[in-house]
Structure formats: structure tokens, C-alpha cells
matplotlib code that plots the C-alpha trace (Angstrom):
import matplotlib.pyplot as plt

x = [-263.1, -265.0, -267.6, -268.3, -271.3, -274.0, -272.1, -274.3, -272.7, -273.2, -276.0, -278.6, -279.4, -283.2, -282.3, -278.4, -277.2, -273.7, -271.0, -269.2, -270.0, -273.2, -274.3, -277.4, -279.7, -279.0, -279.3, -282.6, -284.0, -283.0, -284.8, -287.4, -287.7, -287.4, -290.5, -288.5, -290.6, -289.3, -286.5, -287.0, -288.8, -286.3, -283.4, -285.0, -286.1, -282.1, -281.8, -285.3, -282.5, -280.7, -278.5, -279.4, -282.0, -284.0, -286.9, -286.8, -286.1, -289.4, -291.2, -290.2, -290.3, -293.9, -294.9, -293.2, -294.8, -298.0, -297.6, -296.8, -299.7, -300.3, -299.2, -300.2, -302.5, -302.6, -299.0, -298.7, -301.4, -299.7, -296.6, -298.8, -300.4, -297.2, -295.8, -298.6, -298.5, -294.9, -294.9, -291.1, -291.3, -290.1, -292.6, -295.3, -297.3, -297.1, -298.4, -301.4, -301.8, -301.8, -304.2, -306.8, -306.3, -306.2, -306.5, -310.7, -311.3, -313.0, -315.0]
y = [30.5, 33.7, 33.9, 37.5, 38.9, 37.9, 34.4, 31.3, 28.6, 25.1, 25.0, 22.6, 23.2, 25.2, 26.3, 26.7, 30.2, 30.1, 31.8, 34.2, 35.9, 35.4, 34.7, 35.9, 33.1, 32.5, 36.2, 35.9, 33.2, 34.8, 38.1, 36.1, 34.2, 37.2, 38.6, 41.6, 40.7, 43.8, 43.1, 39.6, 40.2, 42.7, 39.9, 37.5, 39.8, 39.8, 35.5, 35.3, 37.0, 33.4, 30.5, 27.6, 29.5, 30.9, 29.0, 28.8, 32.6, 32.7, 30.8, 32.5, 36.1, 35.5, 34.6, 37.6, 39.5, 38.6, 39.9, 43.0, 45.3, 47.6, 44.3, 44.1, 40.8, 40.6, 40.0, 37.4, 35.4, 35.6, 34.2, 31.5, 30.5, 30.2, 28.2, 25.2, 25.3, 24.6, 20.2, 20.9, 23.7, 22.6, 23.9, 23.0, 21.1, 24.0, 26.1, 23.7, 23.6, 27.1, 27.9, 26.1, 27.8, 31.9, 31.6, 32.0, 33.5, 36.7, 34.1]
z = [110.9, 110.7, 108.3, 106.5, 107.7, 104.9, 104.1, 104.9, 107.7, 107.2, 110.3, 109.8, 113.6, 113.6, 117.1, 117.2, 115.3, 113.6, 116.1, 115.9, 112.8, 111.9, 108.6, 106.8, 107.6, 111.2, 111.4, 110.1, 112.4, 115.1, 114.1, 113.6, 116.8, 118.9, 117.2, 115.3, 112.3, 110.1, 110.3, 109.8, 106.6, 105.3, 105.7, 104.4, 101.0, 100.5, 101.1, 98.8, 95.6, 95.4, 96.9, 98.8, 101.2, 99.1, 99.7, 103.2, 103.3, 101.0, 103.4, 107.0, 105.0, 104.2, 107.6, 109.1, 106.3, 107.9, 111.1, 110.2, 111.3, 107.8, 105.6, 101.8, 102.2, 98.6, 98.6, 101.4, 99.9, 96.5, 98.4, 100.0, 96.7, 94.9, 97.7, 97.7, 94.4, 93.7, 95.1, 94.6, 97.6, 100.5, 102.7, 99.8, 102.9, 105.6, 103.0, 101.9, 105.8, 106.0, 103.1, 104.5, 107.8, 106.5, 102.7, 102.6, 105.2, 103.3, 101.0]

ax = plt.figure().add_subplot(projection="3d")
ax.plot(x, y, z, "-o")
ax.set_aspect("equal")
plt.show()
């Protein structure tokens, strides 16, 4: 069945995309793994509003975010902090991980 462009797939696959008919999140990933950050970031802003991949799409959205030459840092690191703050997040860990790699470095 052919999914509306936007709809979510069932996918639990990190490296297999929905076919045909791409929905928002595989779209996303696959932005995302070809290094077309922007764009990246600007689909996962619209998964961040609500459903099921929300948090995920708060997550990869950051970390394209950050790549992004001209990026607010103030607003990734705000991202980062609520993230490894949250022990319900589910990437609560990658964050923590993360902090400790990026989050002083000006201190």
C-alpha cells in the first residue's frame, strides 16, 4: 500500500527506507545520511511537532543542527541539555555521551 508522503511506515530498519512512498521519517534519515543536513533539520523540525518520532526526530534534528556552518550553538546545546536531562529520552545516554564530548568545551 502506498503511504501519503508525510505518513510514518512501520520500519524499524535504521538502514532500510520505506518504498515506494516515503514517509516523513525515512525521508529524514535518508537526508540525513547523505549529508543534506538542511534539509535534514528542516524535516525533522516538522516530526519534532508530535507522534511517535518525536524524539528521535529531536535527537537526529539536533545533530544535523550542529553541522550546519552559521548554527545558533546556544540552541543545539539547549537541545542537548534537555535531552540528558529527560532519563525517559531515548537517546538520554548518547546525549550524556555527547555532553561530555562538546558541552564545555568553551569553559
Amino acid at each position: 500500500m502506498r503511504r501519503k508522503e508525510g505518513e510514518d511506515c512501520n520500519t524499524s530498519s535504521k538502514t532500510r527506507a520505506c518504498w515506494p512512498g516515503w514517509c516523513g521519517r525515512c525521508k529524514c534519515r535518508a537526508h540525513f545520511a547523505a549529508g543534506q543536513y538542511a534539509t535534514a533539520r528542516r524535516d525533522f523540525k516538522d516530526l519534532e511537532v508530535g507522534g511517535i518520532y518525536r524524539r528521535e526526530a529531536q535527537w537526529f534534528g539536533m545533530l544535523a543542527e550542529m553541522t550546519l556552518p552559521g548554527a545558533d550553538k546556544n540552541t543545539w546545546v539547549n537541545t542537548l541539555q534537555r535531552i540528558r536531562k529527560d532519563p525517559k529520552h531515548p537517546y538520554q545516554k548518547a546525549a550524556e555521551t555527547l555532553w561530555k564530548q562538546v558541552g564545555n568545551r568553551d569553559k
